[in-house]
C-alpha positions in Angstrom: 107.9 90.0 107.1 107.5 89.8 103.4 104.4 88.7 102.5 103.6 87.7 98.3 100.8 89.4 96.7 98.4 86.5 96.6 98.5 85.8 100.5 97.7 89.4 101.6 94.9 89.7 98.5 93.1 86.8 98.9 89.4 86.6 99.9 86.9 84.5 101.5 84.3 85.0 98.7 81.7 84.7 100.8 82.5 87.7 102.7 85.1 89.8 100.7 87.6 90.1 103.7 91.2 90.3 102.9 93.4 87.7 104.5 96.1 89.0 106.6 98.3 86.7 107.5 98.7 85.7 111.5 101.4 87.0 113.2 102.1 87.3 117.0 99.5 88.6 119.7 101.5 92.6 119.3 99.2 95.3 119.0 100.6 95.6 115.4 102.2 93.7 112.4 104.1 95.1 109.3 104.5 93.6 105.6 106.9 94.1 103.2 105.3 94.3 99.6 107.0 94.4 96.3 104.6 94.7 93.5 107.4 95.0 90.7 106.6 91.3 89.9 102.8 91.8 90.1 101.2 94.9 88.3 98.4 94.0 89.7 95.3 95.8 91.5 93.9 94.5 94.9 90.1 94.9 94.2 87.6 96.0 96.8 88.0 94.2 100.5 88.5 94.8 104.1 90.4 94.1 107.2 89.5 93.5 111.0 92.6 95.8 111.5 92.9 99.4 111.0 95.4 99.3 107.6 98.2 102.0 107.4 100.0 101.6 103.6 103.4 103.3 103.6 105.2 103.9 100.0 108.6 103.4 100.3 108.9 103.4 96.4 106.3 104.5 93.7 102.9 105.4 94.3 99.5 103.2 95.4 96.1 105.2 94.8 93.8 103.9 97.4 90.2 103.7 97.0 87.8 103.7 99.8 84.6 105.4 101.6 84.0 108.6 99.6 87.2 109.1 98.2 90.4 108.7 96.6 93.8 108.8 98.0 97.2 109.2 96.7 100.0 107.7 98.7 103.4 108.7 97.5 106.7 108.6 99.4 107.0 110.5 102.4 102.7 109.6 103.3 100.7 107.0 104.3 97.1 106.2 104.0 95.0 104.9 107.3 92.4 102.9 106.9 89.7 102.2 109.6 89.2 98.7 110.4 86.1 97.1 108.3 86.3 100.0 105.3 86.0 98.7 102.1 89.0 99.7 99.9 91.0 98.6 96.4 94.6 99.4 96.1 96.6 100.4 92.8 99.8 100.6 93.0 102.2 101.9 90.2 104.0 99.3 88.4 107.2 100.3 90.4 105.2 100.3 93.9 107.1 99.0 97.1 105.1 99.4 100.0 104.7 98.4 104.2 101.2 97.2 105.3 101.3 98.0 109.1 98.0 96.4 110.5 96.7 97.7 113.6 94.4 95.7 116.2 91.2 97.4 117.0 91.7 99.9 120.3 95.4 99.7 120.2 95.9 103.2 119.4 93.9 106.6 119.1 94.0 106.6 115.4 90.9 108.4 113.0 87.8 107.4 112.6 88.0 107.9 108.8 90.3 107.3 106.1 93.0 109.9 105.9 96.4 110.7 104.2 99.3 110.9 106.9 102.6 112.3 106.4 105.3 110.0 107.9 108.5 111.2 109.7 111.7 109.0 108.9 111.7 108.1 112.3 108.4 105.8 111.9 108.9 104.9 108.8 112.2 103.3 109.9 110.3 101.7 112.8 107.4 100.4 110.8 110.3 98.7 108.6 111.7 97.6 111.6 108.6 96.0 112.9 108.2 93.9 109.4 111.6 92.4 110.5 110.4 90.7 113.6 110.2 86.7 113.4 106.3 85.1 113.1 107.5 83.6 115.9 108.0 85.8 118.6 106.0 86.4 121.6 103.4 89.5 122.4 106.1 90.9 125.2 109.7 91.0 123.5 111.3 93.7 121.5 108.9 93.6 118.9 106.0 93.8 120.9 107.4 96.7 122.6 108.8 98.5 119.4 104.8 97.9 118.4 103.6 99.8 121.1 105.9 102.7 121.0 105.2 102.9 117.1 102.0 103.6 117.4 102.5 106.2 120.4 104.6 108.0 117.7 101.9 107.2 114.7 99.3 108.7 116.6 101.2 111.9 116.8 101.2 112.0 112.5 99.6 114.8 111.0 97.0 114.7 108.2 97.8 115.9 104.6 95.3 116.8 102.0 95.9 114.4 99.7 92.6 113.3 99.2 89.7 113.8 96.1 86.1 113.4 97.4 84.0 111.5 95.0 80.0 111.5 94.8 77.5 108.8 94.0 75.7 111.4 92.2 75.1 110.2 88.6 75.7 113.8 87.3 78.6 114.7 89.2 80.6 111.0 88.8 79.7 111.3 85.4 82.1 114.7 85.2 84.3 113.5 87.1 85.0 110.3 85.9 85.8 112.1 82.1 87.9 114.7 84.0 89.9 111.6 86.1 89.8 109.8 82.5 91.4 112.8 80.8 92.9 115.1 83.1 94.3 117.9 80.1 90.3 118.5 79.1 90.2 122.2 80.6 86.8 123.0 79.7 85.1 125.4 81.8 82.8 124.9 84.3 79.9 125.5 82.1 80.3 123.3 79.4 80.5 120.8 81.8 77.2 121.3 83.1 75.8 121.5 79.7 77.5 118.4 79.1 74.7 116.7 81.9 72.0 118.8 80.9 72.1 121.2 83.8 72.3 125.1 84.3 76.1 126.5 85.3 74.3 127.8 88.8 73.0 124.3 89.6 75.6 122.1 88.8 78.0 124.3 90.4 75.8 124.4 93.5 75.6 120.5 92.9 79.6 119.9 92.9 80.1 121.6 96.5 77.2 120.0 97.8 78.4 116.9 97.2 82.5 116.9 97.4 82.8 119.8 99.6 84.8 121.3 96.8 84.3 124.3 94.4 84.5 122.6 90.8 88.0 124.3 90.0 89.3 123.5 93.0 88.3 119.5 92.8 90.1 119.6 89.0 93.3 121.4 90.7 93.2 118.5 93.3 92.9 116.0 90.6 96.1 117.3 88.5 97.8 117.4 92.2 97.1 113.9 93.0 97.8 112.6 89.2 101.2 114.6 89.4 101.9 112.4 92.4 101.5 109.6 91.4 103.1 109.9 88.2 105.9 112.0 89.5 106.4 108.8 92.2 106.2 105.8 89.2 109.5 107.9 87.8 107.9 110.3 84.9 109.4 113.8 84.0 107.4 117.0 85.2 107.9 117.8 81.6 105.7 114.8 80.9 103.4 115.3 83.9 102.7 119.1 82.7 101.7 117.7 79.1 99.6 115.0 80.3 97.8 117.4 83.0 97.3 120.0 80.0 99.5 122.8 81.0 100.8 125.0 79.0 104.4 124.4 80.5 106.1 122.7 83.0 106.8 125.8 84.6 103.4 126.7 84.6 102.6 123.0 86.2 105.5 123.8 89.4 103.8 127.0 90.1 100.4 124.8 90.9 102.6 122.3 92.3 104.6 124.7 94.9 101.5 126.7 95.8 99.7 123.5 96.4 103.1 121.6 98.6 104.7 123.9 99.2 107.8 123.2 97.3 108.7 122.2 94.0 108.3 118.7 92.5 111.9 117.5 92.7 112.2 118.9 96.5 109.3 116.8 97.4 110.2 113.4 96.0 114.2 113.6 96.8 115.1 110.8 99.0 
């Protein structure tokens, strides 16, 4: 089913919960969604439905819980049913909402990043095919069911940057996320909130679970992503991300994925 922005954003503004359009009584529904016409961000809101969002062009960094997630080709992000989130998808986003009903499958508690096999990804844009009006036990309803048997098999990728509430630490890392090149060391930063290098490293694992070099390595990982998905050069990626070359910037990248960034985003 393809679905326009406006329907699957829209919000009862007395309770903030996005609007996902009825479909048949199957244990799950998929969406189509082209945001090439829209460039626009979903803000804050929440589903009865566990949400999986699928890029099958681009990028969407999702927003939720206590942290950030990038979704690029290859990777979903599940979302728990009744978790506030905001979406924002690269300009050349296409992506598949597949909305799960509550205890139809044995899927995390908490918001994750999955990486999809072709074989469910082809099924989830399968499953956005079916008619609105079909019935809970024809092909559809069955595809549904054996979908998420497979879905619940996914494994979880790290493609996730914890944030903080903290005033001290969001301040940081809101300037680093603003301006991803600034490589200033750990202790001007805590000079920069008026705390001792000891502290306000102590401070940043206590509250991402993350060493302060490795949450800024994580950042340039998820920005390279992102803009490595919306079609940018790694030439471009390295300068904006502050390296010193672009081969510098594949190192990081293959040591982090595993592989370089053209093997990862080929089709």
């Amino acid at each position: 089913m393809i679905v326009r922005l406006g329907q699957l954003a829209g919000r009862d503004a007395s309770c903030h919960t996005a609007v996902v359009p009825d479909g048949p009584d199957r244990p799950a529904t998929a969406f189509h969604l082209d945001f090439a016409d829209y460039g626009a961000e979903m803000p804050h809101h929440h589903h009865r439905q566990g949400q999986l969002i699928l890029a099958l062009h681009g990028a969407v960094t999702c927003t939720a819980a206590d942290g950030l997630w990038i979704v690029p080709p290859t990777c979903g992000v599940w979302i728990p049913g009744g978790v506030p989130h905001s979406n924002h998808p690269t300009p050349n986003a296409r992506l598949a909402y597949l909305f799960v009903e509550p205890g139809a499958a044995r899927m995390p508690q908490n918001c994750c990043t999955l990486s999809i096999s072709p074989m469910v990804r082809e099924m989830i844009l399968r499953l956005a095919d079916a008619p609105a009006a079909s019935v809970a036990d024809d092909h559809f309803g069955r595809l549904a069911r054996v979908l998420l048997d497979e879905l619940m098999l996914m494994p979880a990728s790290g493609l996730r940057l914890p944030t903080s509430a903290h005033p001290k630490i969001a301040l940081v890392t809101a300037l680093l996320a603003a301006t991803p090149a600034d490589w200033r060391p750990l202790g001007e930063w805590a000079k920069h909130v008026a705390m001792s290098e000891r502290s306000f490293k102590r401070l940043m694992v206590q509250e991402t679970g993350l060493s302060f070099g490795r949450w800024r390595r994580q950042l340039h990982l998820l920005v390279a992503l992102r803009e490595l998905a919306s079609g940018a050069s790694v030439q471009h990626v390295s300068g904006i991300l502050g390296y010193e070359s672009p081969t510098a910037f594949i190192v990081m990248f293959k040591k982090a994925m595993g592989m370089t960034p053209a093997r990862y985003l080929a089709p």
